[in-house]
N, C-alpha and C positions, 0 to 999 in steps of 0.2 A: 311588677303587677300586684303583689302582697305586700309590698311596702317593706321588705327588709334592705335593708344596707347592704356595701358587699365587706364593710368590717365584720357584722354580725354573723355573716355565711361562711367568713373567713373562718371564725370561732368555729361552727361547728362540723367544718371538713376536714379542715389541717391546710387546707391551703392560703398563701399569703394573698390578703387585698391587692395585691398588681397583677398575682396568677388567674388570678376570677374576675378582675378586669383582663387582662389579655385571652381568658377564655370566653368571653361573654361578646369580643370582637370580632374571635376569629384566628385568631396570634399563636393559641395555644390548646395542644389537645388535653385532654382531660379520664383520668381512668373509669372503668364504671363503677367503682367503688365512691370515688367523688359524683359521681350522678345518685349513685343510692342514698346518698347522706343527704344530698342536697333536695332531694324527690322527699325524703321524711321531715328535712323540716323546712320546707316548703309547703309543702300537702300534696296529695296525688293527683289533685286538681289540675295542678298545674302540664302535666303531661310529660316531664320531662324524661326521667327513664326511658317511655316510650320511644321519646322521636330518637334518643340514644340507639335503641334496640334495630328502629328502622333504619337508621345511617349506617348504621354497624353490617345491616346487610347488605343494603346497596352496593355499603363499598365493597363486602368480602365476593357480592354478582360479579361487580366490573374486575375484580382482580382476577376471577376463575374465568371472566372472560378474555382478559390480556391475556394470562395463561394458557389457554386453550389457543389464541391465536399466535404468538408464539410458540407452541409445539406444531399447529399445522407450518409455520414458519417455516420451522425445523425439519417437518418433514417432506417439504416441498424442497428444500435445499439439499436434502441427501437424497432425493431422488434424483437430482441435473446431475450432480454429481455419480450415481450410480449406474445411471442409465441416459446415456448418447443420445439415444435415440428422443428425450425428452426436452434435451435443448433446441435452442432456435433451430430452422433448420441450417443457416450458414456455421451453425456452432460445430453441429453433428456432422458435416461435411471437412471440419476442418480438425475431427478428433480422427477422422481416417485418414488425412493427408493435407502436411502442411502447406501453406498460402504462398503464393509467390512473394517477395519483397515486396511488390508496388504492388499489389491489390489492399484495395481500401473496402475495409468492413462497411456490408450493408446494411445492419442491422446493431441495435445494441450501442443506441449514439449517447454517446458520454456527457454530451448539452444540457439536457432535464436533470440526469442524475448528480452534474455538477453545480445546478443550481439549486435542487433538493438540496444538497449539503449546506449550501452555502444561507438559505433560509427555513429552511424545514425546521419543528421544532422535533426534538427527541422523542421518545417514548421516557413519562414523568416516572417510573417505576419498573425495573426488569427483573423483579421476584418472582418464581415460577412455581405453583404449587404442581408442577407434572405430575404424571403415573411413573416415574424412573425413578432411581435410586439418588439418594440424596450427595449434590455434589458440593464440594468444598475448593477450597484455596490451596489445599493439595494437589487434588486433579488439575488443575490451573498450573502450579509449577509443570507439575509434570508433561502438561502438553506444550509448557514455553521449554521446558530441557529436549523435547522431542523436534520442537520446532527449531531450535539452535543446530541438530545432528544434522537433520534434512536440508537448512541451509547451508553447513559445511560442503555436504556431497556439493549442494547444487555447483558455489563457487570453485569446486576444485573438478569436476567432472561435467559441467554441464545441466541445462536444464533438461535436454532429453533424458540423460539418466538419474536423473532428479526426480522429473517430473510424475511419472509411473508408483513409485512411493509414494512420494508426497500424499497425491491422490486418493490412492488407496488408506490411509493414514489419515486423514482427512474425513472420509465418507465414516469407517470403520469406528475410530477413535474420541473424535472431536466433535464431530455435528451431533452423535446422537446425547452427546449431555446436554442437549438443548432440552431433550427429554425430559431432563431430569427437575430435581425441586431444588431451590436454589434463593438467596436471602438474594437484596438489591446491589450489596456492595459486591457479592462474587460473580453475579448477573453481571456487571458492568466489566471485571478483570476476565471474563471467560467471556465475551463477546471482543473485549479489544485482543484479545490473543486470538481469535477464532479472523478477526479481521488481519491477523498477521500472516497467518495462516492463507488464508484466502489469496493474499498479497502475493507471498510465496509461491504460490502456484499458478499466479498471472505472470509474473518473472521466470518461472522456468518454460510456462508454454510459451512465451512470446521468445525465447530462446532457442524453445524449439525449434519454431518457427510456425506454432499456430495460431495464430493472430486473433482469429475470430474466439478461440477456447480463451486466449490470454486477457481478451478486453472482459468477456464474461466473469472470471473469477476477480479481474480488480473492479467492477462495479459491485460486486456483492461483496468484495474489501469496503467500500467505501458503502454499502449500505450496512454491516457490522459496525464500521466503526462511528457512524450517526447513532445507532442504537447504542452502543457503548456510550457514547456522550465522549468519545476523545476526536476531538476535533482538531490536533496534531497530526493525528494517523492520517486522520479524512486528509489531509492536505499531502502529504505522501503519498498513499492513492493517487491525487489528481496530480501527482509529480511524474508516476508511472507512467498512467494516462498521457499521459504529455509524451515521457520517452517516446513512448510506443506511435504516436498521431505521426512526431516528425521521422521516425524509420518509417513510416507509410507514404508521408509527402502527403502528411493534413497538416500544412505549415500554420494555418490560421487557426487551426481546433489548437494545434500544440499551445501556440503561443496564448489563447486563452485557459484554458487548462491551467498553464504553470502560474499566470497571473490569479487566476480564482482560487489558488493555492494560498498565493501572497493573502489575497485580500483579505482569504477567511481564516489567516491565522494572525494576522500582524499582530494584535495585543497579545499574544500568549508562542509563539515561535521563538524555541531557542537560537544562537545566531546560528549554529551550523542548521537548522532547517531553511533558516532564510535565507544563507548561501547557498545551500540545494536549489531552491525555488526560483530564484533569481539567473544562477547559471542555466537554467534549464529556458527560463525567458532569454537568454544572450545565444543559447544555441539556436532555437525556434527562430529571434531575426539576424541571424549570422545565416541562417537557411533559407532567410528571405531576401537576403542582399541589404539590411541593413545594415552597416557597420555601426552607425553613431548609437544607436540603440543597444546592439551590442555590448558595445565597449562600456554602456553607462550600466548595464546590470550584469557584466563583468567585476567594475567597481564598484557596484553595492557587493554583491557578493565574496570579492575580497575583505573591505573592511568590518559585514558583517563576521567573517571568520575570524579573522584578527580579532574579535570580541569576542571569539570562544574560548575559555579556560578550561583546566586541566578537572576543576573542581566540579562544573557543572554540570549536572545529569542531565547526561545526554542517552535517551534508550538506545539499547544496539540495534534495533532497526533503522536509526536514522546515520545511517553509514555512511556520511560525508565528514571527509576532511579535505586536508592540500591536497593530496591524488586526488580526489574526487575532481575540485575546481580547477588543477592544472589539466585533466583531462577533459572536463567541459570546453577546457578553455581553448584547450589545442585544437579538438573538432571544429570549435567555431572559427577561429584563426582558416584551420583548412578549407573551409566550405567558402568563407569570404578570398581565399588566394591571397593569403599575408603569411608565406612559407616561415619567415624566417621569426616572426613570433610566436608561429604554429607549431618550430621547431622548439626553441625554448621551453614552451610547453609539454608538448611532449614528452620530451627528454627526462622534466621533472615528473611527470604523470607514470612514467615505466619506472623512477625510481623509488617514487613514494607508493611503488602498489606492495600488499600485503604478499607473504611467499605463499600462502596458501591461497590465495587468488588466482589461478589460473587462467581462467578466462577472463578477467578481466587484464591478466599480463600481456596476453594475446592479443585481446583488443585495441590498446591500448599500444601495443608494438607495432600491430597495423595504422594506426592513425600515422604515428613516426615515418612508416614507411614510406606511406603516401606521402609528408611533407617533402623526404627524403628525394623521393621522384622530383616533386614541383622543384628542388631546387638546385637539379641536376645531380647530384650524390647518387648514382645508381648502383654504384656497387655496393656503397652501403646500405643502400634501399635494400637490395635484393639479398643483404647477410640477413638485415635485421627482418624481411619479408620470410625467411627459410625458417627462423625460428619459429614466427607464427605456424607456418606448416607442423613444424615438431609436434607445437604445442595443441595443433588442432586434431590432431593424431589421437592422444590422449583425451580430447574431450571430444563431449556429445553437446556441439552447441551448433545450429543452422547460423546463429551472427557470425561466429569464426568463420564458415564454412563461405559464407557468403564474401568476409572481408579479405578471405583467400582468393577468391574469384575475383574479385575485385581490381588486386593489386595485380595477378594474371595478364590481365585487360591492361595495366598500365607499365610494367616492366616489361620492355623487349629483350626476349632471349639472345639478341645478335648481339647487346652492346658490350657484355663483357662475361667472364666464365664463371662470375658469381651468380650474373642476372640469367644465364641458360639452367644454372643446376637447380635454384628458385624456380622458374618455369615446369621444368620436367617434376622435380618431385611434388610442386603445387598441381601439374594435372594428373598425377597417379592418384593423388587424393583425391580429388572432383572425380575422377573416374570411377571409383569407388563409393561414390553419393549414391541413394536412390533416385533414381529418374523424374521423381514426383518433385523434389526441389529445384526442378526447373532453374537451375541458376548459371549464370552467365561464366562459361568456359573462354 
């Protein structure tokens, strides 16, 4: 508008002719030291400072408005968490007494929130200037070492006695450095942990066996980690989502689920996520009576694994290997009535489980059992069915407790004197259940 060059403006700011083109586009920001230089020789005519001074507030409005809504965020999220009484009401019915196996949640559908993820844009900035104290990349380790401990418990005892912690740890510890003031780059590693967290605690209620509490805290897993911007996790979330659809016999939610997993991570899933996501689409139509379906995302699943190396970073929350998918794989085998592949499976699935893994050795024992039965092997059914019993002894999990009832229902005590002492110690345990888990004796 005053006829200078942007060489000449170059000269008297310090900045290079490509910088003053790329800030004159848009490209690039500019300090207000370079606005003052350029406001003097310019002339003050021209306005420049000014509109400087006015964007500079605008933006500093919307950020203390992000801000602001972000802490109500925060504070809206440790109140579900603090008080029962605030969630849905099928949630708050189901933090006093867990759900039968086949009752399908009424509330709290996984559909929208799976397609928010899948097209929603992020939140462009997670800086927080709160009224809390100022958090760091410290606090963050320390709630991922705190979050490693309480997943130990879980896996070696149970989400019931997991889950009580957890919680408590959770409400106390974690949500309120939402409070806090925070740069974008710890904004983002203290929401994807906070989403881990959340995760954790959908896995040990749905352990419990409270279904309606467990769907809740993994939808606000998978709304952390949209905030976060890690759209790995988000697809783990909707992997959970899925387990839990098909233990309810929502075979059609499950099997979408595990696919809106695939779909919204395919450019950036390492292989063992896409071996997760895949085996979990092979259970969902193994549970449908699909076989051919099955078996073709069984072998995606395989050769995505066989692409996993040693070197790869791979996070610990994404805890799939060959136990993982020889146990996918044996479920599905079993539900389709193909014993003797289902065995095979199995077999490797109890061998490749971790010794601190409890319940899932359990679990995992029972799946065996079951094959064991369909393929007449009863007395071995009924050895390998008594250890589950041991092992449910020692945990606090309603899936043990259920998959002991289970097997109950399908070993007859007459056939031999493994399969009666199986029977009897499997119903002193059920005898011993609270009456509220209603589960099949």
């Amino acid at each position: 508008a005053v006829g200078v060059r942007q060489a000449d403006l170059s000269l008297r700011t310090g900045y290079t002719r490509s910088s003053i083109s790329h800030i004159e586009s848009g490209r690039q920001r500019a300090t207000l030291e370079f606005w003052q230089r350029a406001e003097t020789f310019l002339g003050g005519s021209v306005g420049l400072l000014k509109a400087f001074y006015e964007l500079a507030a605008a933006e500093a409005s919307l950020q203390r408005a992000a801000s602001d809504a972000r802490r109500a965020e925060a504070r809206r999220q440790l109140a579900l968490l603090d008080s029962p009484g605030q969630l849905p009401a099928d949630d708050a019915a189901a933090l006093q007494q867990p759900n039968k196996p086949s009752e399908q949640p009424r509330t709290l559908d996984s559909a929208p929130a799976a397609l928010s993820w899948l097209v929603a844009a992020p939140p462009a900035n997670l800086a927080s200037s709160g009224n809390g104290r100022r958090v760091g990349q410290l606090d963050v380790t320390k709630l991922q070492a705190s979050r490693a401990r309480l997943k130990a418990m879980d896996d070696s005892l149970g989400g019931g006695a997991a889950y009580p912690m957890a919680r408590d740890f959770v409400r106390r510890e974690a949500l309120p450095l939402l409070n806090g003031t925070f740069t974008d780059q710890t904004g983002r590693t203290l929401y994807d942990v906070l989403a881990q967290l959340t995760l954790d605690l959908g896995w040990m209620a749905y352990d419990a066996g409270r279904h309606q509490v467990a769907r809740h805290h993994m939808l606000r897993a998978l709304h952390f980690a949209r905030a976060g911007q890690h759209r790995l996790l988000g697809g783990r979330v909707l992997a959970a989502l899925s387990h839990q659809a098909l233990h309810l016999g929502r075979l059609a939610e499950a099997t979408e689920l595990a696919s809106a997993a695939l779909l919204g991570t395919e450019r950036l899933a390492p292989p063992a996520a896409r071996a997760m996501f895949s085996a979990m689409q092979a259970c969902s139509a193994a549970a449908q009576g699909d076989r051919r379906m099955c078996e073709s995302a069984l072998a995606h699943a395989e050769r995505a694994l066989d692409q996993q190396t040693d070197i790869q970073d791979v996070p610990a929350w994404l805890d799939f290997d060959e136990g993982g998918l020889a146990g996918h794989a044996a479920r599905a085998y079993r539900d389709l009535a193909a014993p003797v592949l289902a065995r095979t499976w199995a077999e490797k699935a109890v061998a490749h489980c971790k010794t601190d893994h409890s319940r899932t050795r359990a679990q995992r024992g029972a799946i065996l059992a079951t094959v064991l039965v369909q393929t007449g092997e009863l007395e071995h059914a009924a050895s390998v069915a008594t250890s589950v019993v041991s092992a449910a002894r020692q945990l606090q999990s309603t899936h043990v407790i259920e998959d002991v009832a289970d097997l109950v229902q399908r070993i007859d005590p007459s056939r031999s004197g493994a399969s009666f002492r199986f029977v009897r110690e499997a119903r002193d345990l059920l005898a011993e259940q609270p009456p509220s888990r209603n589960l099949r004796r």
